[in-house]
TORFISE-641154 format. One record per residue (C-alpha): residue number from 1; residue in three letters; chain; x, y, z. Coordinates in Angstrom, 3 decimals. Layout:
BEGIN
  nr rest kette       xx       yy       zz
 NUM  ALA     A        X        Y        Z
...
//
This chain:
BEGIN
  nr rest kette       xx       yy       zz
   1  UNK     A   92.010  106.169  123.724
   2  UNK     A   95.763  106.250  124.159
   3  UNK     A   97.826  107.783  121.244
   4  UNK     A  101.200  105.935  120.187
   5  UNK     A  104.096  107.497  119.534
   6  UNK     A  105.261  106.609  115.590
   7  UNK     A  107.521  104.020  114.904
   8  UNK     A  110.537  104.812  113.203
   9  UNK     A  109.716  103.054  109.872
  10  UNK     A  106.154  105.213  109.342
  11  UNK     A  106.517  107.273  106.576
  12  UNK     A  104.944  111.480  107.624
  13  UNK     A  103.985  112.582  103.824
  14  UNK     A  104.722  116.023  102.859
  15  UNK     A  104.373  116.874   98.924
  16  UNK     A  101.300  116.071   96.606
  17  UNK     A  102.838  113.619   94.822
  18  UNK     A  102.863  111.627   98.210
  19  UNK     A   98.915  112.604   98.995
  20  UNK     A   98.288  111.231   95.387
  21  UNK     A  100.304  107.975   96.016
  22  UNK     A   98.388  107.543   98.947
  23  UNK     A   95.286  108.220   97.154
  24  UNK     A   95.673  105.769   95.182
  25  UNK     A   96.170  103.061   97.012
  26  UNK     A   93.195  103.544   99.495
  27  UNK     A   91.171  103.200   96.259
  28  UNK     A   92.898  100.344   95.622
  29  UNK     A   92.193   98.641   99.291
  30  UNK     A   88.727  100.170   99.356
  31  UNK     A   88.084   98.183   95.218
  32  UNK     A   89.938   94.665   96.866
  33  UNK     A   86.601   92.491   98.297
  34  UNK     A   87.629   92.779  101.954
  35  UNK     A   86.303   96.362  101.523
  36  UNK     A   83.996   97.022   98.406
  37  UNK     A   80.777   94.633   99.647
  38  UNK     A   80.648   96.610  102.957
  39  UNK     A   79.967  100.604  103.136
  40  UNK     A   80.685  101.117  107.089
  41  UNK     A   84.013   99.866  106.563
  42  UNK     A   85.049  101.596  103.995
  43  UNK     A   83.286  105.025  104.689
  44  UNK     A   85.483  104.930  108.286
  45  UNK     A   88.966  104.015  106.677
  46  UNK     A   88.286  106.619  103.680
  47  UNK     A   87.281  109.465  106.405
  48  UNK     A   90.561  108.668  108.814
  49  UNK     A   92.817  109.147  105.923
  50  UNK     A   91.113  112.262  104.543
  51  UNK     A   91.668  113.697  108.022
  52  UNK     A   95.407  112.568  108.572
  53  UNK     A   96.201  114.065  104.993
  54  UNK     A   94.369  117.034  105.910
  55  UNK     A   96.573  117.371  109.495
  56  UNK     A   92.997  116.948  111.378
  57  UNK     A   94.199  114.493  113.424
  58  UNK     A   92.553  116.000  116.848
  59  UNK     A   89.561  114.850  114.816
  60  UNK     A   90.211  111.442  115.196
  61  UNK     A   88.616  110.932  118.185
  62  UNK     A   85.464  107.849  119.258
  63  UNK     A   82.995  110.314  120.243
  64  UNK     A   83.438  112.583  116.611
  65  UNK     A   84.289  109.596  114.101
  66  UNK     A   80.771  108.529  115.936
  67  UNK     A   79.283  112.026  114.805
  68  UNK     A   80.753  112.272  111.730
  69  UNK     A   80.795  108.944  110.022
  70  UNK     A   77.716  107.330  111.845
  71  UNK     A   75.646  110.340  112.263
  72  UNK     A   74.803  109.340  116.053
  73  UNK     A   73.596  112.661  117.972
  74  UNK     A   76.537  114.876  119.924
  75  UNK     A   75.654  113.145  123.284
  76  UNK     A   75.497  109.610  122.573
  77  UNK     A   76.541  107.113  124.807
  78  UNK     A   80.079  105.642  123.608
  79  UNK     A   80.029  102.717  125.833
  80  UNK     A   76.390  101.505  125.082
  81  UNK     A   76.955  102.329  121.371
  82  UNK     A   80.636  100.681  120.471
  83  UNK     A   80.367  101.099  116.702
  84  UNK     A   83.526  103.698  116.330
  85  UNK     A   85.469  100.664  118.407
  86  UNK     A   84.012   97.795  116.806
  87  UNK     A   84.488   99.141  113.174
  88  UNK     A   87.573  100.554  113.478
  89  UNK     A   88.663   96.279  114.993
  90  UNK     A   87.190   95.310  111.777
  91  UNK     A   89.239   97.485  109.666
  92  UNK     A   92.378   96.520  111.143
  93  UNK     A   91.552   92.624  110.368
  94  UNK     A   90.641   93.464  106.916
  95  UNK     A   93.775   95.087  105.829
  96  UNK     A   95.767   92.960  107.280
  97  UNK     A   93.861   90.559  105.240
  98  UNK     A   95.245   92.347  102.180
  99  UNK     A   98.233   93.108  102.814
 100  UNK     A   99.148   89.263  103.832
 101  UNK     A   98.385   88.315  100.483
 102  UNK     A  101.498   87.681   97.959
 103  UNK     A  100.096   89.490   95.557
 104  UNK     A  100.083   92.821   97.111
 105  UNK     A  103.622   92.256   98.610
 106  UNK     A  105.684   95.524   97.613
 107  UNK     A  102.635   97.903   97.858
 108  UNK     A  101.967  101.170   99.773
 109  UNK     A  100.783  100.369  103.163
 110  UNK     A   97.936  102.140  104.854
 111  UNK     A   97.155  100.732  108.485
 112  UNK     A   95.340  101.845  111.709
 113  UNK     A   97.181  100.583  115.025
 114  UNK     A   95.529   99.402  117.795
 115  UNK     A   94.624  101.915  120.017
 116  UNK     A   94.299  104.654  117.498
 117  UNK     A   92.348  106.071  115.053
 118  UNK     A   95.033  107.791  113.161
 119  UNK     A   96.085  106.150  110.154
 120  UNK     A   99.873  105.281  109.502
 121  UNK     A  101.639  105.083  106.067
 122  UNK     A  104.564  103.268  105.248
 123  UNK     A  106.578  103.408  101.665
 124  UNK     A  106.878  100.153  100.139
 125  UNK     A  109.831   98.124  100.318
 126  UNK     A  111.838   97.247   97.229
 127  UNK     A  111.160   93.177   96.890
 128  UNK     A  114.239   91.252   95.994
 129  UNK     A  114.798   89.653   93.066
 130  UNK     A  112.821   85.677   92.505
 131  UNK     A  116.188   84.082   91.474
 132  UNK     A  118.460   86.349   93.303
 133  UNK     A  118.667   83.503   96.299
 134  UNK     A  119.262   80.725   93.537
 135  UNK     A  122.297   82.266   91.877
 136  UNK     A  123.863   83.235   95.190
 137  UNK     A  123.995   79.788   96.265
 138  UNK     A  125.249   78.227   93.264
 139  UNK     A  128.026   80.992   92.690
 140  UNK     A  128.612   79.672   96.505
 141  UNK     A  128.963   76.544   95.675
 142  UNK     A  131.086   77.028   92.257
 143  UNK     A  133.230   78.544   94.582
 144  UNK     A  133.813   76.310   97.199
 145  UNK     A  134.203   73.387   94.488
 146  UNK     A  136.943   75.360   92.642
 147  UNK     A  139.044   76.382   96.221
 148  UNK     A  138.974   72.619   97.400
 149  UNK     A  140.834   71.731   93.857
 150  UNK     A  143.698   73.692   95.148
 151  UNK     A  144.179   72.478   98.296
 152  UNK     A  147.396   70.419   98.322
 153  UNK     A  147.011   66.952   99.305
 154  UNK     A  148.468   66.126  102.816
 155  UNK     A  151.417   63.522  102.288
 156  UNK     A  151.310   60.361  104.513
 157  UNK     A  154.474   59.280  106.554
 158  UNK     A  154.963   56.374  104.023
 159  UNK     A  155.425   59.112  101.390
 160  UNK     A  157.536   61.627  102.858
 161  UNK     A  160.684   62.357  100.493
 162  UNK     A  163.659   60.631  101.059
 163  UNK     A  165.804   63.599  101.845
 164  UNK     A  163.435   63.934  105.360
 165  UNK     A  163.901   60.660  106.826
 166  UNK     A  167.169   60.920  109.358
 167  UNK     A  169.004   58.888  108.046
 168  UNK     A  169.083   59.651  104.475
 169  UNK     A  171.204   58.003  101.797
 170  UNK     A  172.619   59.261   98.875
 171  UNK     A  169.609   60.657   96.167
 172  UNK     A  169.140   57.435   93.578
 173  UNK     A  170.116   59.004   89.997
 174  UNK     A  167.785   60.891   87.595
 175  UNK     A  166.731   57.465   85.983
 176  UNK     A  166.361   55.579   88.635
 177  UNK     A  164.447   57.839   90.319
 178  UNK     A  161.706   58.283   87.254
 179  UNK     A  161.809   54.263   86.535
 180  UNK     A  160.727   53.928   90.751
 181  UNK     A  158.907   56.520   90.914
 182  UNK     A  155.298   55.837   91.905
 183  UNK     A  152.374   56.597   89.611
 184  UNK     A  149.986   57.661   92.490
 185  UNK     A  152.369   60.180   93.478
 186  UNK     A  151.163   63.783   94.902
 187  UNK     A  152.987   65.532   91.825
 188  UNK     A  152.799   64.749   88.168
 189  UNK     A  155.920   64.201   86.261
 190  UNK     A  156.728   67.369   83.931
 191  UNK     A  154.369   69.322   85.961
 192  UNK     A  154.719   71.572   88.792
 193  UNK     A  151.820   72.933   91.016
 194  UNK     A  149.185   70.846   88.992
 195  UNK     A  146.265   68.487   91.029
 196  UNK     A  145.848   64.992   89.643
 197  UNK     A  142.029   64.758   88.276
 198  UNK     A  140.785   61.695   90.162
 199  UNK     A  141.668   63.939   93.187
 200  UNK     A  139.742   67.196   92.466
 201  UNK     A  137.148   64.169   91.300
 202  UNK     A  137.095   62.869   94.717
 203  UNK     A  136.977   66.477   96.441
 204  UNK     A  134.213   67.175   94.069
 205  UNK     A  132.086   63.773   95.263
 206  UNK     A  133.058   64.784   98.825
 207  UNK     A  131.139   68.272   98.736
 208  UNK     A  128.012   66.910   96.584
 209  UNK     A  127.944   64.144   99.501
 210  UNK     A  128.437   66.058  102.234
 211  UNK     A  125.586   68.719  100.749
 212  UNK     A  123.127   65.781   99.824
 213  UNK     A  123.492   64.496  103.512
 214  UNK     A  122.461   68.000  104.738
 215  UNK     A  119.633   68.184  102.435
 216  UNK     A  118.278   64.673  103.895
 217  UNK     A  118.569   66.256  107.448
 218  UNK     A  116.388   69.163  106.314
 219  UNK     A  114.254   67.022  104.963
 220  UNK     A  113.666   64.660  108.305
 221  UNK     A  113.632   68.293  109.826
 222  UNK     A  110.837   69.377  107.676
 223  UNK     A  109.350   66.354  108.112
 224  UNK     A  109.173   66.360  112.058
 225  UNK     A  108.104   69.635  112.261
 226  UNK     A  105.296   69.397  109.444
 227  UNK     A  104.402   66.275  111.676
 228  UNK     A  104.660   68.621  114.404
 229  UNK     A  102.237   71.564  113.491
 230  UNK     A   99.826   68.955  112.055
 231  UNK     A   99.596   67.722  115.229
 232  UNK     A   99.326   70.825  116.896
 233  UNK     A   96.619   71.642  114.278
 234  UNK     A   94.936   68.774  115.108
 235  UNK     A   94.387   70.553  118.482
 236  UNK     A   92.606   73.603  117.123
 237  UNK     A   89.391   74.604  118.419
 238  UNK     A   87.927   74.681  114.746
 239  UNK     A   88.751   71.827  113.808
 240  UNK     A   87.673   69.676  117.355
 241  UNK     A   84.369   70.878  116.743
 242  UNK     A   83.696   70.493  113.016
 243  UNK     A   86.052   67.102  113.085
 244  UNK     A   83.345   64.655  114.208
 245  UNK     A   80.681   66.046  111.871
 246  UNK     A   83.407   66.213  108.458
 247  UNK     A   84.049   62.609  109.429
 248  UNK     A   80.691   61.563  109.578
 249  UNK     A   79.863   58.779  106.581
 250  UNK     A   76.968   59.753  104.486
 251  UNK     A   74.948   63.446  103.835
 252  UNK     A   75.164   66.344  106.178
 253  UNK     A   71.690   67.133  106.999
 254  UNK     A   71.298   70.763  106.961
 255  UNK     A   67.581   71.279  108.718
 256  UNK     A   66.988   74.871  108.129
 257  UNK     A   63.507   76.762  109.500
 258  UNK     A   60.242   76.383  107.832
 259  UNK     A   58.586   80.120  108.993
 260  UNK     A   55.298   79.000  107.516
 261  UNK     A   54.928   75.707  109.687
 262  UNK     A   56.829   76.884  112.769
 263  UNK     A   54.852   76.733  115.985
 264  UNK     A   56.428   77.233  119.509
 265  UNK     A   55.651   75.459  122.833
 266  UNK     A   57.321   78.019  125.570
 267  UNK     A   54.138   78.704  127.720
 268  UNK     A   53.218   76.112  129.384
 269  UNK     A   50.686   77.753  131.966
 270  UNK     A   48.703   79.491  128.790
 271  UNK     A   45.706   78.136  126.920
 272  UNK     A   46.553   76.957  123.703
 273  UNK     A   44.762   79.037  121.801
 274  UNK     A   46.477   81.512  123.440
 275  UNK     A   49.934   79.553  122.756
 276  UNK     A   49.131   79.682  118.831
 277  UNK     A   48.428   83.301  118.769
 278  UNK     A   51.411   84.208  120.508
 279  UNK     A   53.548   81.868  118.298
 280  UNK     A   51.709   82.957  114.413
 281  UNK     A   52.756   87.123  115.727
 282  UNK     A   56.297   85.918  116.962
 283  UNK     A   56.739   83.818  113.310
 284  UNK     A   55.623   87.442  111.732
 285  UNK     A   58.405   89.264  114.149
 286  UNK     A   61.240   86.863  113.289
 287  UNK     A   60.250   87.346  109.474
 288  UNK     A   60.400   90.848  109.371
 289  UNK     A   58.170   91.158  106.687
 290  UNK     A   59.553   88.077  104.615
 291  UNK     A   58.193   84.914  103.546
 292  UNK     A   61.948   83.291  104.397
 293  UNK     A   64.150   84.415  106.772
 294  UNK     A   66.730   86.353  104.601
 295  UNK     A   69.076   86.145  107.585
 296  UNK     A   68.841   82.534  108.324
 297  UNK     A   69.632   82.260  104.885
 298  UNK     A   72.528   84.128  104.774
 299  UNK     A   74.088   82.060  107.866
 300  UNK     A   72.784   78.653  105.849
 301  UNK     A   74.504   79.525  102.761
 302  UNK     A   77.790   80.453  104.457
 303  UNK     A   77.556   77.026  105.914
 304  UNK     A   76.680   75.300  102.640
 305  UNK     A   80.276   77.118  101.018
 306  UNK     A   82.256   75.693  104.007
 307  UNK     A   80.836   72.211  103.874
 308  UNK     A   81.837   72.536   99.547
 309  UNK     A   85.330   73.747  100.577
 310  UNK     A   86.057   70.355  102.671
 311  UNK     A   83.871   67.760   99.742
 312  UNK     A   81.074   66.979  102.018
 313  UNK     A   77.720   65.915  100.770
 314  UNK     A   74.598   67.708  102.144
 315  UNK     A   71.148   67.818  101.733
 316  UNK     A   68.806   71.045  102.690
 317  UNK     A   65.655   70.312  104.535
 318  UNK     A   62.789   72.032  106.265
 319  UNK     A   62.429   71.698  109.818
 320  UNK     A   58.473   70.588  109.021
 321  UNK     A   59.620   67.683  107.024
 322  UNK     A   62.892   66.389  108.743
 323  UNK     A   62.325   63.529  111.331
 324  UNK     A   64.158   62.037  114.343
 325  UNK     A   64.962   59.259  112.148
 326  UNK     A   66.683   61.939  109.840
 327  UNK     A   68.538   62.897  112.348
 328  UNK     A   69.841   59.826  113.577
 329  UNK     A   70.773   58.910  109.914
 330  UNK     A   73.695   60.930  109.784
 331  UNK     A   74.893   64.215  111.015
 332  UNK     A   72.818   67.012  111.169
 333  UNK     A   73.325   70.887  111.507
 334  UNK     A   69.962   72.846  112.629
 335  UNK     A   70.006   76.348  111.421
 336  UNK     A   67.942   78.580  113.351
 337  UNK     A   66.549   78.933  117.105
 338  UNK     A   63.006   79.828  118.410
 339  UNK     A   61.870   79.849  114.157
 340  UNK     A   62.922   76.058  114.373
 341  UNK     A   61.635   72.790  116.236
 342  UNK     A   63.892   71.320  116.092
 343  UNK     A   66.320   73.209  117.615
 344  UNK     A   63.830   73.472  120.552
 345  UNK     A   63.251   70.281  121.459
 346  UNK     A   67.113   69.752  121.304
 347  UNK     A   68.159   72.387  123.565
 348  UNK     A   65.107   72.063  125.963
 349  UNK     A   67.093   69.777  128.114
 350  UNK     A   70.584   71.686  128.003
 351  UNK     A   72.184   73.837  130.346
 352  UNK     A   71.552   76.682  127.999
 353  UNK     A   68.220   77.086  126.194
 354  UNK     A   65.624   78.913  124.778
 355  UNK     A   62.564   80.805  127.246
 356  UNK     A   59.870   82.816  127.199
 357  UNK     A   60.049   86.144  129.730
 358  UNK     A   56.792   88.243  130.516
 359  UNK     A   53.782   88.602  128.885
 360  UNK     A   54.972   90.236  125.786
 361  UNK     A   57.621   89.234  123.344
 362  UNK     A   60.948   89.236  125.693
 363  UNK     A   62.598   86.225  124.894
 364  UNK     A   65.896   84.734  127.086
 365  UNK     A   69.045   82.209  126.729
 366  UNK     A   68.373   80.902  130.434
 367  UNK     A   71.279   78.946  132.301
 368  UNK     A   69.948   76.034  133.926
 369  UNK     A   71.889   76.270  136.592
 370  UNK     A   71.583   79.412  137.462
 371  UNK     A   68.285   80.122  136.868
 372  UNK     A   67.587   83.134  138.877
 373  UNK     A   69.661   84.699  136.640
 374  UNK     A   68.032   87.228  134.396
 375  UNK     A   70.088   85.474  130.935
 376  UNK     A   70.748   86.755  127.788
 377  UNK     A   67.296   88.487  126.698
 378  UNK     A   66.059   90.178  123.434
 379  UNK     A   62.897   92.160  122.576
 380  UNK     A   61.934   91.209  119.411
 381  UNK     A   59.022   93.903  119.197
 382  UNK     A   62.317   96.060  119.203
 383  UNK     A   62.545   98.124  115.840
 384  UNK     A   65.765   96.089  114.099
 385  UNK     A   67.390   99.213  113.786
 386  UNK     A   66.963  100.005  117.250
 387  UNK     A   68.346   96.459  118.307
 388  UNK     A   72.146   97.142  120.554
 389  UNK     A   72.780   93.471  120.706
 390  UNK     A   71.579   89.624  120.014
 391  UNK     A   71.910   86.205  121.498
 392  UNK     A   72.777   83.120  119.910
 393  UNK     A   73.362   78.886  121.325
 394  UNK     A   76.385   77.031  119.209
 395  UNK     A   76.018   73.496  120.265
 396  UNK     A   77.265   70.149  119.573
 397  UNK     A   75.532   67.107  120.810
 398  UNK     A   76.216   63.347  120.208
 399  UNK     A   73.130   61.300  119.914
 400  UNK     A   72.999   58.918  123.228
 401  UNK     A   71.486   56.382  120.910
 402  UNK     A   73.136   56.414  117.553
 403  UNK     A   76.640   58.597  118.565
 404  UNK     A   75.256   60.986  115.844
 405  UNK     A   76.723   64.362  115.818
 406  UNK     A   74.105   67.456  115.766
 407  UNK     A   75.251   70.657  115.535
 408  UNK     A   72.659   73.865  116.434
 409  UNK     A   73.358   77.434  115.138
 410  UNK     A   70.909   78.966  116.830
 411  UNK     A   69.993   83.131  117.676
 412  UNK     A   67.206   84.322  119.413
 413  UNK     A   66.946   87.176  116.498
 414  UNK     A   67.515   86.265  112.909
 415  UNK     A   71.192   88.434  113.452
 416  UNK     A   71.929   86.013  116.599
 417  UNK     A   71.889   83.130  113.943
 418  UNK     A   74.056   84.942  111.623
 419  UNK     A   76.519   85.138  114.407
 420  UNK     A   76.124   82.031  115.541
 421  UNK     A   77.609   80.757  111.724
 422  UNK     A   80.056   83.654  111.920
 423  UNK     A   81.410   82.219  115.027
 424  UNK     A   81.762   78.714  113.575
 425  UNK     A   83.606   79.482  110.450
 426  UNK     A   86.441   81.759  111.380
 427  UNK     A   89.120   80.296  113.499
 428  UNK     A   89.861   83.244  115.359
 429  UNK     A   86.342   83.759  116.571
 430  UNK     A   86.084   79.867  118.073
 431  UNK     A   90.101   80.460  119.667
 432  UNK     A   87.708   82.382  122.527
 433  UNK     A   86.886   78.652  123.241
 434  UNK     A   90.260   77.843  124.034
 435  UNK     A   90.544   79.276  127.657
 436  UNK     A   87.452   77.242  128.915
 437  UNK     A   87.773   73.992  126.891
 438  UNK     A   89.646   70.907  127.797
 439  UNK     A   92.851   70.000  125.882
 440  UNK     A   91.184   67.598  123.938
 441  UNK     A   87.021   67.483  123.669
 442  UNK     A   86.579   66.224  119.965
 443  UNK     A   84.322   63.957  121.134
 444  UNK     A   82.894   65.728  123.867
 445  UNK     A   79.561   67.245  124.434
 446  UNK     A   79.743   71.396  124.080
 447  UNK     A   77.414   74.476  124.358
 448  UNK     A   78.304   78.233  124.355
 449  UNK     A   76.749   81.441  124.552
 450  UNK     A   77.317   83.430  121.884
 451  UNK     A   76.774   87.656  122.156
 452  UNK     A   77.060   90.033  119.083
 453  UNK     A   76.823   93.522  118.607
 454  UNK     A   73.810   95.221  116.379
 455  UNK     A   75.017   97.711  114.274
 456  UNK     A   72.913   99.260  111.485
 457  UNK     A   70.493   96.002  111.542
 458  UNK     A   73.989   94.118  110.724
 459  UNK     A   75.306   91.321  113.406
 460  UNK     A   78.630   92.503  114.438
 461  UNK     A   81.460   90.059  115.325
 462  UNK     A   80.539   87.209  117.919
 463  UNK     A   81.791   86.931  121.337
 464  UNK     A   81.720   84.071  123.281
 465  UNK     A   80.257   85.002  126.848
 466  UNK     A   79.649   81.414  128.688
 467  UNK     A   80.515   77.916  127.594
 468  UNK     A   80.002   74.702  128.930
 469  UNK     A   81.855   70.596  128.174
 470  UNK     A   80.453   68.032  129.437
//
């Protein structure tokens, strides 16, 4: 791990009054809900800063943050076991989470850079004044308004005094001169100096025309380029997937796995007594002791929120009571992989799908086309707090009969699902799409493999490691 020099505006604390500042507002970060539901997080970013106050910053290091704050043994593996690397990633996101909202704008900042482990401080900076902007510009503007009244109106050759022309007669008299005297003329009688009104008027309508035209070319500026970044939006990976299933008319059906009904088909060359056996004590492995899946329904009610954030209508149902008519109704989003039918018959046929390896409980994300491949494997007879990683499928298949979308969030482990939802819900996941997709594949046919880390029984973020458009 490469240390970075300090940049120029990171602020080195030196009294107690700074240590107490600081203090302060780690409690705040660590009391803000980025931080306060988790206790990895915040037990890593509380430790960093206790050390950097302390000047122990040679004990900042992967291999003793990993002693120290996860208790792994003095000679543990650092690139098997990534949770020093992988925390300290999620940190980062989650204060700059906080710190990009308004309302802590002005605060005490506390950050870890990328490619360290020491923590950086930085005073806050004094926010300027709300109105500040407002009055400037219309002290501006006074201004401008009151300077163009004194400008002296150009003459035009018709109105040049007499005395210029060359060949000048004699000056009329006094009288003559004020009876001929026109009344639109530059200077006022019995005045000297003084601008006519209608002229500063007509200055006046000049500047408030000339400043109304520029705001109408800001507008059609602001206009193009909102049109602009919608369209560019438009374009997102996020939003090509989850498009064609928002726009669908009707209920999302949101098929979810029935642990007490499920039965698997994956050995074809066993007896099927044999088969049902097998299937009942891998249903007791994928509940971990519970009647439902907790996981499964942690990823389901994630998904639920997001489809209330956008208005659409959904209806829950158990994968022993949905039908293919169901699913042909409307769209349909299958939570769950080997604990759910439904998601196996769908992905049977894919390029990536679900299979049984060995005799025991080994099960595999095979690629069809490469099928001498070992895959993506779990063992689910694996303690889950001995489990390093997990597997998931994130499809999205159009019916070839009704155009239906179906969309799988599928894991081979109960965590691998809770990735799998992870991975559709937060842009910057799914933008690991982006370097293997075509420009445009709304309406196209997609499958990826999705890998997470396992970290204290906890599915760490997703990671797209094959994908496939078709």
């Amino acid at each position: 791990m490469v240390e970075e020099e300090r940049h120029p505006e990171d602020w080195v604390p030196s009294t107690e009054a700074d240590r107490k500042a600081i203090f302060g507002q780690l409690d705040r970060l660590l009391e803000s809900p980025l931080f306060r539901n988790s206790k990895r997080y915040p037990n890593m970013l509380r430790y960093v800063v206790e050390q950097a106050l302390e000047g122990n910053e040679a004990l900042l290091k992967e291999r003793l943050l990993g002693i120290a704050v996860f208790q792994r043994s003095p000679d543990y593996d650092t690139n098997q076991d990534t949770v020093v690397r992988l925390t300290a990633g999620e940190v980062r996101k989650r204060i700059a989470q906080y710190y990009h909202q308004p309302e802590h704008a002005g605060e005490l900042q506390i950050d870890l850079k990328p490619g360290s482990y020491v923590p950086v401080f930085r005073r806050p900076e004094p926010q300027p004044s709300a109105n500040g902007g407002e009055k400037h510009l219309l002290y501006e503007l006074a201004q401008r308004t009151e300077n163009a009244a004194k400008i002296p109106a150009r003459k035009a050759p018709s109105e040049e005094p007499e005395q210029t022309k060359l060949h000048a007669e004699p000056p009329p008299r006094q009288e003559e001169q004020a009876r001929t005297e026109p009344d639109n003329s530059p200077v006022a009688a019995g005045t000297s100096g003084e601008m006519p009104r209608q002229f500063v008027k007509n200055r006046r309508s000049s500047l408030l025309r000339l400043l109304a035209g520029s705001m109408v070319l800001l507008a059609v500026a602001g206009g193009v380029l909102f049109w602009w970044v919608s369209g560019e939006s438009r374009q997102t990976p996020d939003h090509q997937l989850w498009a064609p299933i928002l726009q669908e008319s009707g209920q999302i059906q949101l098929v979810v796995a029935d642990l007490s009904a499920a039965t698997l088909n994956n050995s074809q060359n066993s007896s099927q007594v044999q088969q049902r056996r097998q299937a009942g004590a891998l249903i007791d492995l994928l509940r971990m002791g519970e009647i439902v899946n907790y996981r499964d329904s942690l990823a389901q009610t994630d998904l639920v929120a997001f489809l209330s954030r956008h208005g659409k209508p959904y209806r829950l149902e158990l994968s022993s009571q949905a039908s293919y008519s169901d699913l042909q109704r409307s769209a349909s989003v299958l939570v769950g992989g080997l604990d759910n039918v439904w998601t196996l018959r769908l992905t049977e046929p894919l390029r990536y799908h679900f299979v049984h390896r060995g005799p025991g409980y080994n099960y595999a994300i095979e690629d069809r086309q490469h099928p001498e491949q070992a895959g993506w494997s779990v063992d689910l007879t694996q303690p889950p707090d001995h489990s390093t990683q997990d597997y998931a499928i994130v499809a999205r298949i159009f019916d070839v009969t009704t155009g239906r979308p179906v969309l799988v969030v599928a894991g081979i482990g109960a965590n691998g699902t809770t990735a799998a939802a992870q991975f559709l819900l937060e842009p910057d996941r799914m933008a690991e799409l982006t370097p293997h997709a075509p420009r445009k594949w709304e309406h196209l046919n997609m499958e990826a493999v999705i890998r997470t880390q396992i970290l204290d029984n906890h599915a760490g973020p997703p990671h797209v490691v094959d994908c496939y458009f078709w």
